[in-house]
N, C-alpha and C positions, 0 to 999 in steps of 0.2 A: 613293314607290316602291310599285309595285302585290308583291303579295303573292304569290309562286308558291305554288298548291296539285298535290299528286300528284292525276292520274287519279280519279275515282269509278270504286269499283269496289264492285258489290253483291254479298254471296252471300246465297242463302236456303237456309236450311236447313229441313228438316222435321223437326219432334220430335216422338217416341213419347208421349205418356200413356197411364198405366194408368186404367183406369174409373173412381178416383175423381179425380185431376187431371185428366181429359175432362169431368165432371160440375161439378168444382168451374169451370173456364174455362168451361162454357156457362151454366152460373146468372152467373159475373161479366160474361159478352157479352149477357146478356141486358136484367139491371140498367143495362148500358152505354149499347146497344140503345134500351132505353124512356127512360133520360137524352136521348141523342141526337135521339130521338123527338121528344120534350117540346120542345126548342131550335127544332126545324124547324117544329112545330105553332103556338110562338109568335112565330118570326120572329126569333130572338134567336141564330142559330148562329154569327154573325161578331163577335157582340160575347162569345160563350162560346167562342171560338176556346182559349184558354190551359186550359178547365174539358173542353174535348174533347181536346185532346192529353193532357189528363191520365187519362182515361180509357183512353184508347187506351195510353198507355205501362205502366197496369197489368194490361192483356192482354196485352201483351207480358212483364210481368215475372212475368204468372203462368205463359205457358211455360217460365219460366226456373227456379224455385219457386212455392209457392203463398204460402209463408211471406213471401215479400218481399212481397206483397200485403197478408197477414193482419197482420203485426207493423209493416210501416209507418206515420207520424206521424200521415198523413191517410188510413189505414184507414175510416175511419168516414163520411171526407166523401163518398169515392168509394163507396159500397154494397159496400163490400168486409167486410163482418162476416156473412160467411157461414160457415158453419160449417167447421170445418180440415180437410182432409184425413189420412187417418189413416194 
């Protein structure tokens, strides 16, 4: 039996940072950025499909805090050891 799902339904929201959570998410899009770069340059984007969403999900979770970025497991593997916000 096929599975009923509800409607997609999107919202986007805009969120406020202050100067240093704006600085600290363009130093991590940036990092993300020349990752991204690097895949496309060597022709390997589709086989780092799983290494780019993970990127992308901690731009996402640095709009949310910076901390869930900084204190996460793989902090380190995604270029996220930049320095905290204060």
């Amino acid at each position: 039996a096929d599975v009923k799902l509800p409607p997609l339904e999107i919202t986007v929201q805009e969120t406020e940072m202050d100067e240093v959570e704006r600085d600290f998410y363009e130093s991590l899009y940036m990092l993300t950025r020349a990752k991204f770069d690097g895949y496309v340059k060597k022709g390997s984007v589709l086989h780092n499909y799983a290494h780019i969403f993970e990127l992308l999900s901690r731009l996402r979770q640095t709009c949310d805090h910076p901390y869930l970025v900084l204190h996460s497991r793989t902090a380190g593997a995604t270029g996220a050891t930049l320095g905290a916000p204060k």
